[in-house]
C-alpha positions as CSV (number, residue, x, y, z in Angstrom):
1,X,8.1,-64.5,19.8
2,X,10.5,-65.0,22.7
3,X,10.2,-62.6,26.0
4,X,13.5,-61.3,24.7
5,X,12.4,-60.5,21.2
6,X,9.4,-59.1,22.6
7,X,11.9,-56.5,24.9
8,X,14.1,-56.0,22.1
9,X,10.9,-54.8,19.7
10,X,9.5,-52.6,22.3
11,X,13.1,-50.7,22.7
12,X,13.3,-50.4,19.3
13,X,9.5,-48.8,19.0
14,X,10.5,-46.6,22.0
15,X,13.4,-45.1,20.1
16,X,12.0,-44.6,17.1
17,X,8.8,-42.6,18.6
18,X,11.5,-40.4,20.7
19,X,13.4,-40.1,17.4
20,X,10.5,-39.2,15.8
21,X,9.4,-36.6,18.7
22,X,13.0,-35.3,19.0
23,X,12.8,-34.7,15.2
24,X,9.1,-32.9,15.2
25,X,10.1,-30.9,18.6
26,X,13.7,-29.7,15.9
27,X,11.8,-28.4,13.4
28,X,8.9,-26.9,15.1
29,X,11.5,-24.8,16.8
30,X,13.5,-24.0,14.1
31,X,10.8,-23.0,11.9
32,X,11.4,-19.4,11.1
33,X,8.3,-17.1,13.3
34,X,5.8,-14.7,11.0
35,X,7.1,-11.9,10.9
36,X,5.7,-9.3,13.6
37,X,4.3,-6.0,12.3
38,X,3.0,-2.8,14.2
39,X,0.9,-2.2,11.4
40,X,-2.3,-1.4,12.7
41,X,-5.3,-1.9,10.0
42,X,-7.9,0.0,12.6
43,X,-5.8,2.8,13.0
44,X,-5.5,3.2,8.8
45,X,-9.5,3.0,8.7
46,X,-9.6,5.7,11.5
47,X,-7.5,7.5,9.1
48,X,-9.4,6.8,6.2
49,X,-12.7,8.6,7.8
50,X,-10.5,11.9,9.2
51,X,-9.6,12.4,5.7
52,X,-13.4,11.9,4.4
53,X,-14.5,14.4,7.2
54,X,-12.3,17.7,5.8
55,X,-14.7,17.6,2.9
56,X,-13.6,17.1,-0.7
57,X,-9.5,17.2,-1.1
58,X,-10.2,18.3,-5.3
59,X,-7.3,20.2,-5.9
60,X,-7.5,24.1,-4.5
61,X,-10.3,23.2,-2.0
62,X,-9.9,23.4,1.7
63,X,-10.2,20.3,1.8
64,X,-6.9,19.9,0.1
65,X,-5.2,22.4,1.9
66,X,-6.4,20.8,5.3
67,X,-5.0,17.1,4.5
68,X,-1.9,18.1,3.5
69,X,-1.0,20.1,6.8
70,X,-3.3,16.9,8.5
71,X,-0.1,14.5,6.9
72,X,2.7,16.5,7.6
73,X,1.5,16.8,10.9
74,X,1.0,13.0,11.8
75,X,4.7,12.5,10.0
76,X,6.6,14.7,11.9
77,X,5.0,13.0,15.0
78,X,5.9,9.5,13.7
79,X,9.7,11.1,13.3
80,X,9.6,12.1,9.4
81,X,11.4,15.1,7.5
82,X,8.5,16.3,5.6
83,X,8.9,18.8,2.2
84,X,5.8,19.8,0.4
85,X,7.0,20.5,-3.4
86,X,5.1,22.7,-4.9
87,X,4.8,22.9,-8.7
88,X,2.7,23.7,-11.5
89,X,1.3,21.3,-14.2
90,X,-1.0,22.3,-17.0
91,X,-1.5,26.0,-15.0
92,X,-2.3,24.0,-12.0
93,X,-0.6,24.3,-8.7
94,X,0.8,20.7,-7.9
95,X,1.6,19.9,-4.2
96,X,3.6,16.5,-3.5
97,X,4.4,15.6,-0.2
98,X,7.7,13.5,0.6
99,X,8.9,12.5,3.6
100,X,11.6,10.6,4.9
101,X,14.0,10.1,7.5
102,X,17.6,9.9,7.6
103,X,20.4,10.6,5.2
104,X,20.2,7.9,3.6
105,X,19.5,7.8,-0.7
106,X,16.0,6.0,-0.5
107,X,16.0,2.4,-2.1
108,X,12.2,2.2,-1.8
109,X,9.6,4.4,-2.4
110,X,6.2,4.3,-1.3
111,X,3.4,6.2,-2.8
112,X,-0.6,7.2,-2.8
113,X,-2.4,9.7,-4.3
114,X,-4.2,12.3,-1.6
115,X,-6.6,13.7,-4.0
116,X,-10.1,12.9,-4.8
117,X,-12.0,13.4,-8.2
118,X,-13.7,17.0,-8.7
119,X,-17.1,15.3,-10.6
120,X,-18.6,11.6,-9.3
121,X,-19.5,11.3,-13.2
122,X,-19.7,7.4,-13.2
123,X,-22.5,7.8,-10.4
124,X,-25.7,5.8,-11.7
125,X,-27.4,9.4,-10.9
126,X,-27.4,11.9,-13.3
127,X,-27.6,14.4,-10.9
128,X,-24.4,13.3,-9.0
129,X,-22.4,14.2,-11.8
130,X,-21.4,17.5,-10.9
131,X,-20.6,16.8,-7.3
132,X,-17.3,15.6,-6.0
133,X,-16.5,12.2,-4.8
134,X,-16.1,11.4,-1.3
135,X,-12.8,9.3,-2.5
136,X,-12.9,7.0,0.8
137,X,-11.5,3.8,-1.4
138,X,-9.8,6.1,-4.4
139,X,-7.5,8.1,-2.1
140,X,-7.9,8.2,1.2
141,X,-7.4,4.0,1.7
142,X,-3.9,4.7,0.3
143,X,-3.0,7.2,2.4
144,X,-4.0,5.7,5.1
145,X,-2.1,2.8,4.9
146,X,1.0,4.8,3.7
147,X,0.7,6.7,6.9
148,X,0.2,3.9,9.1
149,X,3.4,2.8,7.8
150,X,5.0,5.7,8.6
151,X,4.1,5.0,12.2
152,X,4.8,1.3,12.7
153,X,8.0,0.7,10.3
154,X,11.3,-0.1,12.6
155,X,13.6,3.2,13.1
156,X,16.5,1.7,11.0
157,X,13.9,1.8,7.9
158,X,15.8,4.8,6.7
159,X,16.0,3.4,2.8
160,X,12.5,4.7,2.2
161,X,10.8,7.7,1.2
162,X,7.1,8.2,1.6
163,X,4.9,10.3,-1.1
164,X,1.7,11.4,-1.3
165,X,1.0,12.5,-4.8
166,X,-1.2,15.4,-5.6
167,X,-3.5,15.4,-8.8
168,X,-3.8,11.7,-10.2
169,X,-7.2,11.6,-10.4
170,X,-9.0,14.4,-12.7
171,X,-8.2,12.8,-16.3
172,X,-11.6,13.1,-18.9
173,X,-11.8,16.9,-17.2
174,X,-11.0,20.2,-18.7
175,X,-7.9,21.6,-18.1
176,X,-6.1,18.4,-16.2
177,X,-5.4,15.0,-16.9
178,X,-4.2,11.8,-15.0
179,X,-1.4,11.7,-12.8
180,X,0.0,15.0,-13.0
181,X,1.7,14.7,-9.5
182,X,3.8,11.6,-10.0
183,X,4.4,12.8,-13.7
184,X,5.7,16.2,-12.0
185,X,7.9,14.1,-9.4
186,X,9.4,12.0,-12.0
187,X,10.9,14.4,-14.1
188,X,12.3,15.6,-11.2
189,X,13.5,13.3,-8.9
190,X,17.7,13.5,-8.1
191,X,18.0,9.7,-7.5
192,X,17.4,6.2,-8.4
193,X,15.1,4.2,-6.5
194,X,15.4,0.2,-6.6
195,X,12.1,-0.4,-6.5
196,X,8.0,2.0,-6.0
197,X,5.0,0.4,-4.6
198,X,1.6,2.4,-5.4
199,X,-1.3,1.7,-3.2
200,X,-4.6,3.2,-4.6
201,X,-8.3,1.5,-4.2
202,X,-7.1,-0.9,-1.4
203,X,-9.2,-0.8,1.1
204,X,-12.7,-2.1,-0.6
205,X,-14.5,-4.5,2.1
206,X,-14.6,-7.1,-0.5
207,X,-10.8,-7.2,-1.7
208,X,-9.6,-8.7,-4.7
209,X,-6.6,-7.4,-5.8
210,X,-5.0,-9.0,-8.9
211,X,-1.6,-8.4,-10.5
212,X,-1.5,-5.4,-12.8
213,X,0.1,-6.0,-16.0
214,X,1.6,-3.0,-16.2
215,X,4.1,-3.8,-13.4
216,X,7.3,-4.9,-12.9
217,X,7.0,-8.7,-12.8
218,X,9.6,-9.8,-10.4
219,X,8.2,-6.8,-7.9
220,X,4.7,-8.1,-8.2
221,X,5.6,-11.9,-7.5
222,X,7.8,-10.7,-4.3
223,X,4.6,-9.1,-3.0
224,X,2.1,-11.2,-3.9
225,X,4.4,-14.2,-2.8
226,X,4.8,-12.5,1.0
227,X,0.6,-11.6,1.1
228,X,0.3,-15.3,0.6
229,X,2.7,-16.3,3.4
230,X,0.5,-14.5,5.3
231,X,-2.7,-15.7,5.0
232,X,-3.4,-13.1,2.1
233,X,-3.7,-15.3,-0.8
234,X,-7.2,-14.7,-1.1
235,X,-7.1,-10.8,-1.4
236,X,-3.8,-10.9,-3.1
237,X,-5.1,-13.0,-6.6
238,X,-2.1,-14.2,-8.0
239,X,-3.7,-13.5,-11.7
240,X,-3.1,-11.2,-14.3
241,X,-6.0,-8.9,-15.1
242,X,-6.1,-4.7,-15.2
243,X,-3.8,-2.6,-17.4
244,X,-3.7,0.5,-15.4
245,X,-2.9,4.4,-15.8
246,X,-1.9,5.3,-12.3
247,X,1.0,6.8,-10.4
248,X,3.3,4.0,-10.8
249,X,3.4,4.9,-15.1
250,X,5.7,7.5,-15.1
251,X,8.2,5.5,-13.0
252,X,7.7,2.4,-15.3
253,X,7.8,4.9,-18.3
254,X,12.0,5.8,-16.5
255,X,12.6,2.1,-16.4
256,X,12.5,2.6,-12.5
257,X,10.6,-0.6,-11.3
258,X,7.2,-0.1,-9.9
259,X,4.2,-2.0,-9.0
260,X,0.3,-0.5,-8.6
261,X,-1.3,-2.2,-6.1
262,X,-4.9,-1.7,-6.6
263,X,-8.3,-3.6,-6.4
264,X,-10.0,-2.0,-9.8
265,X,-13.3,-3.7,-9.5
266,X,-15.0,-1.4,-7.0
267,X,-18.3,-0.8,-7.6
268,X,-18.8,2.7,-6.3
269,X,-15.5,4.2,-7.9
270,X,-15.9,7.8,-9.3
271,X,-19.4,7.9,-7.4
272,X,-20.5,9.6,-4.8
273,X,-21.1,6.4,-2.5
274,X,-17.4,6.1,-2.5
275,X,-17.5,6.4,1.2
276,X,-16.0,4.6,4.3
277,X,-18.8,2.2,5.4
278,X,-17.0,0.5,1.6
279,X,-14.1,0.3,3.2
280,X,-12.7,-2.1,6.1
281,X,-9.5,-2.3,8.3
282,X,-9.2,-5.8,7.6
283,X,-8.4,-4.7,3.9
284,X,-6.0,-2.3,5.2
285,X,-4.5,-4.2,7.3
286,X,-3.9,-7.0,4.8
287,X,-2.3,-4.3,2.1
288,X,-1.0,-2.9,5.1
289,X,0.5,-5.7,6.8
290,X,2.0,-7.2,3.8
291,X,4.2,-4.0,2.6
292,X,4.9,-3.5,6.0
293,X,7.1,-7.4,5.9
294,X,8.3,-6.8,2.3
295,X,9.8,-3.3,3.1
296,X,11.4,-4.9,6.3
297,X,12.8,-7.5,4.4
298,X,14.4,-5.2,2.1
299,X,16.3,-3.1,4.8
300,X,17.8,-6.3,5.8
301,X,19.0,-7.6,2.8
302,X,20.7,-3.8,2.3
């Protein structure tokens, strides 16, 4: 090879590895960032043991009375209109709590039940049958990361209403049944919402939660699809496996579209070692974090 050549070879190498730099420093700036969120999964677990700490929240305890005045309160301080509607449902006072903020119609809703079981009857001990649950997972980890929305969502999120269902989870007891809140709020509710996204059970330290079958499809992949762009793939399992009676039926059951988000294979559900060493802010964060991007991303396309 002539000296020439040889020049003429190492321009042309040169080029191409600036090309090639020019080209990697392009798209490594014009790749889109994650998405930032506020939401802060420590916070929700902090939440998660305030609400274990007023005792039992079974429907007509103090307890009960004491968490929903807890929620208004931390609502109102994030900026939220609060209404508690009060009802009755099989001769049982019904409390739902809605907030929002705004004038807007909400698009979205976002729901979790606040109330925990009045007998732990799927306790291994006899003896616990009778007592209450603690409801750390099966109540409170919704809640908690409901609220914690409510604190970190951007102030122009005004498409969304927040609520905290009473009653969903005394079914196979005398007198109630599942769901009565959401069942109550249903029938009437004065609008349309596009989509509901239930949270219940999410905060289990071991967090597998698979696609419900009960669910809107196209809802579910949307989430599921955004846990995974976050790193969530692993606690969002992109499977079909529970059919489930929860808060999100009676929407599905007014062809509104709704998903249950909710990791059924707890171990300590309906017992009364449902309590919040089970539960981690690393789970909440993850359901947390994930809703907290997909509810963003819906105001913007609005």
């Amino acid at each position: 090879m002539t000296q020439r050549s040889v020049r003429v070879y190492l321009t042309a190498i040169t080029l191409l590895l600036a090309a090639a730099l020019a080209w990697y420093a392009y798209s490594y700036l014009t790749q889109p960032e994650p998405a930032p969120t506020d939401f802060d999964g420590f916070r929700a677990y902090e939440d998660v043991k305030t609400q274990v700490a007023f005792g039992p929240r079974t429907p007509g305890s103090e307890g009960h009375a004491k968490i929903r005045e807890w929620m208004r309160a931390e609502l109102e301080s994030a900026g939220w209109e609060v209404d508690i509607q009060a009802s009755e449902r099989l001769g049982n006072p019904i409390y739902n709590l809605v907030a929002m903020r705004g004038d807007e119609t909400p698009q979205i809703i976002l729901g979790a039940h606040y109330d925990s079981r009045i007998y732990a009857d799927n306790d291994p001990e006899v003896a616990n049958h009778t007592k209450p649950t603690p409801g750390a997972n099966d109540g409170a980890s919704g809640v908690a990361v409901v609220l914690e929305l409510a604190r970190s969502l951007p102030g122009d999120v005004t498409n969304v209403a927040l609520v905290f269902f009473d009653a969903e989870d005394n079914g196979r007891i005398e007198g109630w049944d599942w769901i009565l809140g959401s069942r109550e709020f249903v029938e009437n509710i004065a609008y349309r919402p596009n989509a509901v996204v239930i949270v219940d059970m999410i905060g289990d330290a071991d967090l597998n939660i698979f696609q419900e079958r009960n669910s809107d499809s196209a809802l579910t992949d949307e989430i599921w699809a955004i846990a995974g762009g976050l790193g969530y793939g692993d606690r969002f399992v992109p499977q079909y496996k529970h059919s489930m009676l929860d808060d999100h039926t009676p929407f599905l059951e007014a062809g509104i579209p709704a998903v249950d988000i909710i990791d059924f294979d707890y171990p300590y559900w309906h017992t009364v070692e449902d309590t919040p060493d089970k539960v981690t802010a690393e789970s909440l964060a993850a359901v947390g974090q994930t809703l907290w991007v997909w509810v963003v991303g819906q105001n913007l396309q609005n």
